[in-house]
C-alpha positions as CSV (number, residue, x, y, z in Angstrom):
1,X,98.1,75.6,89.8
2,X,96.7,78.5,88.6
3,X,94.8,81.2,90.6
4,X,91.3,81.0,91.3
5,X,89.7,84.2,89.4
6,X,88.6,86.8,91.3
7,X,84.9,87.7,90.4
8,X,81.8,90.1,91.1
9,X,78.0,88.8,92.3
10,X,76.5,88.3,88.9
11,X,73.1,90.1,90.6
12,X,75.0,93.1,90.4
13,X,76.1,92.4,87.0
14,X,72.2,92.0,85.8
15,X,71.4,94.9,87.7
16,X,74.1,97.2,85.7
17,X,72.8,95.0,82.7
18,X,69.3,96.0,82.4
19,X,70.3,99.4,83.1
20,X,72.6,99.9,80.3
21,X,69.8,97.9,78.3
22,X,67.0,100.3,79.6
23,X,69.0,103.2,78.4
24,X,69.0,101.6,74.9
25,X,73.0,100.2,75.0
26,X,73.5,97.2,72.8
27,X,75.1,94.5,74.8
28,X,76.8,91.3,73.7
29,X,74.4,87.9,74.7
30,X,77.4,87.0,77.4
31,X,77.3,90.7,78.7
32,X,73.5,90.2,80.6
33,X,74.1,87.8,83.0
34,X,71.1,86.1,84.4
35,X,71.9,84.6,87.8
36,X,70.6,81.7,88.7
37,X,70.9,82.1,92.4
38,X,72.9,84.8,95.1
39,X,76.0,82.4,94.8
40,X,76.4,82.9,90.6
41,X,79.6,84.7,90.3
42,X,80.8,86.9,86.8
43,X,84.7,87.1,86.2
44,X,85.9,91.4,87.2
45,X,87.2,91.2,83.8
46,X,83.6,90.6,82.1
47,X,82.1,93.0,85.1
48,X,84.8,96.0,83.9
49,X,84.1,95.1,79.8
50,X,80.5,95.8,80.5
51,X,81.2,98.8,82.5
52,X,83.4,100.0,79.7
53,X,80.7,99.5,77.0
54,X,78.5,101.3,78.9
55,X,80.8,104.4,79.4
56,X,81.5,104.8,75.9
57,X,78.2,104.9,74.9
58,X,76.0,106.7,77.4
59,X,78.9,109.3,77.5
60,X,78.2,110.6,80.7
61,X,79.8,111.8,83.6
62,X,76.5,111.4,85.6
63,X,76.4,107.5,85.2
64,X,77.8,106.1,88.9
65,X,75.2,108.8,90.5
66,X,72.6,107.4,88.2
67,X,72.7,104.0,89.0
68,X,73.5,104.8,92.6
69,X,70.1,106.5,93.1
70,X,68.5,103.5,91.5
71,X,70.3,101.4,94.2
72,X,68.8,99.7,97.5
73,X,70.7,97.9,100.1
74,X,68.3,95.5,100.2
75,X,69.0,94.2,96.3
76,X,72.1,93.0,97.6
77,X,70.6,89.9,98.9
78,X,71.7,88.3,102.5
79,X,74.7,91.0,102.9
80,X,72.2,93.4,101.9
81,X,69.5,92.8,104.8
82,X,72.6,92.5,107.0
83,X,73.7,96.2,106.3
84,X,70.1,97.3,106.7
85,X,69.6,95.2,110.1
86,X,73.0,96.1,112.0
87,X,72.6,97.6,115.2
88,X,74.4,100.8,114.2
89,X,75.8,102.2,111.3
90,X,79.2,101.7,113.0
91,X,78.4,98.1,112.4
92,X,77.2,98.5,109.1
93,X,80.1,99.4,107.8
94,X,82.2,96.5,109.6
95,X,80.1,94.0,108.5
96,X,80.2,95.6,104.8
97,X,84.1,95.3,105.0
98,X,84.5,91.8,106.5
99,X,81.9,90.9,103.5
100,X,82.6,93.0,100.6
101,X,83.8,89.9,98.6
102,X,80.3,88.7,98.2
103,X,79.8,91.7,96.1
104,X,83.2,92.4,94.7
105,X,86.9,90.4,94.6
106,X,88.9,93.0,92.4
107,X,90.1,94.6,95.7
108,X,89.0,95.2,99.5
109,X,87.6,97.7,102.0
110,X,89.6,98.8,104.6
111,X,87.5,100.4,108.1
112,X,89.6,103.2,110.0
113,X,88.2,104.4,113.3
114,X,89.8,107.8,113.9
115,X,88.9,110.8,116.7
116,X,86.8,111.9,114.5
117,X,85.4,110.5,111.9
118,X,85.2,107.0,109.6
119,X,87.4,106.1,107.1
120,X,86.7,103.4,104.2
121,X,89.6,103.1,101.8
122,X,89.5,100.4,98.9
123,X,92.5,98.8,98.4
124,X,92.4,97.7,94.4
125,X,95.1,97.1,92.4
126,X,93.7,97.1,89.1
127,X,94.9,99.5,86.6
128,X,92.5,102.9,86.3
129,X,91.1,101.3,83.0
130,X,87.7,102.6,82.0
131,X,85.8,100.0,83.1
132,X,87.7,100.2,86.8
133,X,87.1,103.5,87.0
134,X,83.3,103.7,86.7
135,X,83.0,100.6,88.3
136,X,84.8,102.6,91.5
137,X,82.9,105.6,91.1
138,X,79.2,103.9,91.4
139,X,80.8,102.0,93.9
140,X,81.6,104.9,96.5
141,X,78.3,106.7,94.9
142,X,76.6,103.4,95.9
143,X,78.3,103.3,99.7
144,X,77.3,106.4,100.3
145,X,73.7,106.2,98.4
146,X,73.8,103.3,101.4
147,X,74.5,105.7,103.8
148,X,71.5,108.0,103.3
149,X,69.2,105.3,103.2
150,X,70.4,104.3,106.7
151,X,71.1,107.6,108.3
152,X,68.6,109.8,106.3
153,X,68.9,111.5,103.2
154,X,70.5,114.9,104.6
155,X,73.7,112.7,105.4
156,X,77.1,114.0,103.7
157,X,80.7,111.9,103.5
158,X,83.4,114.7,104.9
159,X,85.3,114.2,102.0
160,X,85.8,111.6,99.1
161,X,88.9,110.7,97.2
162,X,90.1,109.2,93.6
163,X,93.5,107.9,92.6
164,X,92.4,107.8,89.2
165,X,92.2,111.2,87.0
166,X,89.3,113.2,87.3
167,X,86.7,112.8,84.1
168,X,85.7,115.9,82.2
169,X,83.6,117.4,84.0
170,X,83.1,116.8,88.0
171,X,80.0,118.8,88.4
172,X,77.7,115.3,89.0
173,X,80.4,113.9,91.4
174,X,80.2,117.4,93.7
175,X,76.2,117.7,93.3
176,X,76.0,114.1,93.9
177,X,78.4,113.8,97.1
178,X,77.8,117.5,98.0
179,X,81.3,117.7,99.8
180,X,85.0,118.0,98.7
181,X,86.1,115.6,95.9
182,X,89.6,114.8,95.0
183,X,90.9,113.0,92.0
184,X,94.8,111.8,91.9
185,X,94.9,111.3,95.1
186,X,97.1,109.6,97.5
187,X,94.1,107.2,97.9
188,X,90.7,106.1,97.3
189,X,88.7,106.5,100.1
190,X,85.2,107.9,102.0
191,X,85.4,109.9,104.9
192,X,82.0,110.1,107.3
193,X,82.2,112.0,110.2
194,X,82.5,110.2,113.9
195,X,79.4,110.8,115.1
196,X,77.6,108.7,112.2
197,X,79.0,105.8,113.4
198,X,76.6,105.7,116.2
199,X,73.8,106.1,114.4
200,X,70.6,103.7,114.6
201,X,69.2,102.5,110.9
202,X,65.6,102.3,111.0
203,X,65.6,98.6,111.0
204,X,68.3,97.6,113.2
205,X,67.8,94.2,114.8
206,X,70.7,92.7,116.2
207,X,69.0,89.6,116.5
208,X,68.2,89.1,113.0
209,X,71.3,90.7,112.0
210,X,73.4,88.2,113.7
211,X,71.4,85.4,111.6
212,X,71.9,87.3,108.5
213,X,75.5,87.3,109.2
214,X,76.2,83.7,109.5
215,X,74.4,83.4,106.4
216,X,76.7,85.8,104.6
217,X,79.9,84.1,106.2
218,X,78.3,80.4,104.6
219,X,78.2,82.6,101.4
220,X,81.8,83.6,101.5
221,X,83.2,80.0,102.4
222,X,81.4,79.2,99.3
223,X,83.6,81.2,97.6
224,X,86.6,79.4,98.7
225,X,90.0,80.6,99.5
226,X,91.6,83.6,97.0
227,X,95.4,82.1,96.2
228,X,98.0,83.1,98.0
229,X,99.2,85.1,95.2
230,X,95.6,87.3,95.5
231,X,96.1,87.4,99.2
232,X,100.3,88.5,99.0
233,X,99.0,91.6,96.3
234,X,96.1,92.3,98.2
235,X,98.6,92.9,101.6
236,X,100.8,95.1,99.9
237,X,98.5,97.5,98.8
238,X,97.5,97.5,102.2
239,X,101.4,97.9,103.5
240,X,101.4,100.4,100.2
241,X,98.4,102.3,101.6
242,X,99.9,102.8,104.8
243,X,103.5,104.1,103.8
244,X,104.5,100.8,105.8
245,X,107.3,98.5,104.6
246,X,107.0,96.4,102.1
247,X,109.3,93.4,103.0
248,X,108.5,89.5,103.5
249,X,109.3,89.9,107.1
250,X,106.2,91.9,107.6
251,X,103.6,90.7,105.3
252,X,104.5,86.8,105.7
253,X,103.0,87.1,109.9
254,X,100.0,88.9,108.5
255,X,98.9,86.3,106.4
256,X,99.9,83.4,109.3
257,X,103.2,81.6,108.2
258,X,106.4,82.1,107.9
259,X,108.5,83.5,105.1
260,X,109.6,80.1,104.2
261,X,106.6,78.5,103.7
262,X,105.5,82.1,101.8
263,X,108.2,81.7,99.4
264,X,107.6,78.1,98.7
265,X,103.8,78.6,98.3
266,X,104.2,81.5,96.0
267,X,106.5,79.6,93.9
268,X,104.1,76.5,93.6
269,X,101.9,78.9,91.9
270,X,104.5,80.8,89.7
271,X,105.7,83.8,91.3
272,X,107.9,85.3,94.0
273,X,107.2,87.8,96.4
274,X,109.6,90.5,94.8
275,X,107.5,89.8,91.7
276,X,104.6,90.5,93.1
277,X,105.7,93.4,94.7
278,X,107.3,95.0,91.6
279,X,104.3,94.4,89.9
280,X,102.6,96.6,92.2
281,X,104.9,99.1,92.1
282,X,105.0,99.3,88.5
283,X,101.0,99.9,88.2
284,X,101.1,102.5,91.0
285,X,104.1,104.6,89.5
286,X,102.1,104.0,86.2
287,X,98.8,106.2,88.0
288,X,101.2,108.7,89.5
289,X,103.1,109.5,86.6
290,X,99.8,110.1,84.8
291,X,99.3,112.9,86.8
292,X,102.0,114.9,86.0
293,X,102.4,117.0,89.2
294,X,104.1,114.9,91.7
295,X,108.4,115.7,92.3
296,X,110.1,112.4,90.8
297,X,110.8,112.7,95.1
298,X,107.1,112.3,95.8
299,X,106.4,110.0,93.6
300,X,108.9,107.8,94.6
301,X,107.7,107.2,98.3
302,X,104.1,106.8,97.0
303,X,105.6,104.0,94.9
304,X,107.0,102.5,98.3
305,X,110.8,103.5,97.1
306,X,113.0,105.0,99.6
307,X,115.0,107.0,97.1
308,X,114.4,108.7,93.8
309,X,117.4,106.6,92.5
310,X,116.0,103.5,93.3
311,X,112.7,104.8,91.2
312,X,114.2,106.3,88.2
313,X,116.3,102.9,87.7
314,X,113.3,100.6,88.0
315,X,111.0,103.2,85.9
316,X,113.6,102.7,83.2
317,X,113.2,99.0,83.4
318,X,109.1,99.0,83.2
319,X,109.1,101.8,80.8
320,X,112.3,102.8,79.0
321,X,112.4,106.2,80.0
322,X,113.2,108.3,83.4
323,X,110.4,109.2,85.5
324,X,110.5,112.9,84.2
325,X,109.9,112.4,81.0
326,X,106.9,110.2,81.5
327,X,105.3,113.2,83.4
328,X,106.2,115.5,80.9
329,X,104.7,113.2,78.0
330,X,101.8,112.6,80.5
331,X,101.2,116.4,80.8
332,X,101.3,117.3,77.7
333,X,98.4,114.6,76.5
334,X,96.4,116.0,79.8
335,X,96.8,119.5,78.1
336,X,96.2,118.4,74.8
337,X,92.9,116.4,75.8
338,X,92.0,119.7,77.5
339,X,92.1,121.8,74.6
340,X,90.4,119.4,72.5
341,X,87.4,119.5,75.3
């Protein structure tokens, strides 16, 4: 059986539509979807095509901050009046996690509670394609766009991170966030502060955002299930995230059976759990060798390897060539591309 495909809300895709139209892109007659209703669904790969059309032909750096200032909580339908009616912005954000599929399936949120402050990583494993990659940035420009509508405009994330490789220029990012922004990073997450969390929206009803959360949870049933296969990937990014281990043992008790019943299921839909798990590895050492800066040693653990050995030999299988040299050949390009700039 093959895996159901993970999608985007198609509002958000005729949202990004007209945009790119209104700025005089030329789009395909399958690249403006017009939904008929809050369930209507578009595939992530037609959502990252059209955000890949539009990045090569506005050009511009300044595109997630764009859109994100064009951008209401409220256009996101039920979720959308649920974020603006939670009873803090501590709840905001758990209810934005629990429902992010409704908006997006390529990956997940992740809510981290710490002394102090607020933590929202996305766990994705798509490869930092184009499309991805702006489709991440007006995401986080988006979240935090969300933020300042709630909390007032004056609100700042602590920090914000990128795995993927910073664009050429960063100035719209920093004027846009106005706080510390990291590319290549370890991860790709918001930081708020602590004391946001207990801040009160303007419209907070826990009443009516109770309602408004059932709704949303009938929305994501609709949905149905993600395969096991979707579930597995999405679990080791997490386990990846964390530096945890990355063995059946652990994830099979996350996802509520046993690593029997794991291995059969993945194999009724035509994988294995080592698959799946070099798979990952492979796309991860793939974004970390980009960069060009990281010890084969460093890279290694980020990879989840517990040795450089271990990495260099299964580097060689994905790629022909030792870790090394792929950061070489990737710094060179990175240099070249600079000069050219």
């Amino acid at each position: 059986m093959s895996p159901r495909a993970l999608t985007f809300a198609a509002g958000n895709a005729a949202r990004v539509a007209r945009y790119a139209l209104s700025r005089g892109v030329e789009l395909a007659a399958d690249a403006a979807p017009k939904p008929a209703d809050a369930l209507a669904r578009v595939t992530t790969q037609q959502m990252f095509a059209l955000w890949a059309n539009m990045a090569r032909a506005l050009n511009s750096p300044a595109l997630p901050f764009d859109l994100a200032h064009r951008s209401q909580l409220e256009h996101l339908d039920v979720l959308g009046l649920a974020l603006v009616t939670a009873p803090t912005f501590l709840d905001t954000l758990r209810t934005f996690v629990r429902c992010g599929a409704l908006l997006n399936e390529s990956g997940s949120w992740e809510l981290s509670v710490q002394s102090a402050s607020v933590q929202l990583a996305w766990l994705g494993v798509d490869a930092p394609t184009l499309g991805v990659r702006l489709s991440r940035e007006t995401s986080f420009a988006q979240t935090v766009q969300g933020a300042r509508q709630l909390c007032g405009a004056d609100v700042d994330p602590v920090r914000v991170s990128f795995r993927h490789r910073a664009p050429a220029s960063i100035a719209a990012h920093r004027e846009f966030f106005r706080c510390p922004v990291e590319f290549e990073a370890s991860s790709d997450r918001i930081i708020f502060s602590r004391e946001l969390s207990q801040a009160v929206p303007p419209a907070a009803n826990p009443f009516v955002w109770a309602h408004l959360c059932a709704q949303a949870d009938a929305q994501l049933a609709h949905l149905g299930p993600r395969s096991l296969r979707q579930r597995v990937s999405e679990e080791l990014a997490r386990g990846l995230l964390r530096g945890a281990a990355l063995e059946m043992t652990d994830i099979a008790p996350a996802l509520g059976c046993s690593e029997r019943t794991l291995r059969r299921a993945l194999a009724a839909e035509g994988t294995s759990f080592r698959a799946l798990l070099d798979e990952l590895r492979r796309e991860r050492a793939e974004v970390l060798l980009e960069r060009g800066n990281l010890s084969v040693s460093q890279a290694a653990f980020e990879a989840g390897f517990s040795d450089a050995s271990a990495f260099t030999h299964a580097c060689q299988r994905w790629f022909g060539s030792a870790p090394r040299s792929l950061a070489r050949r990737s710094s060179s390009r990175a240099a070249a591309g600079g000069s050219q700039r």
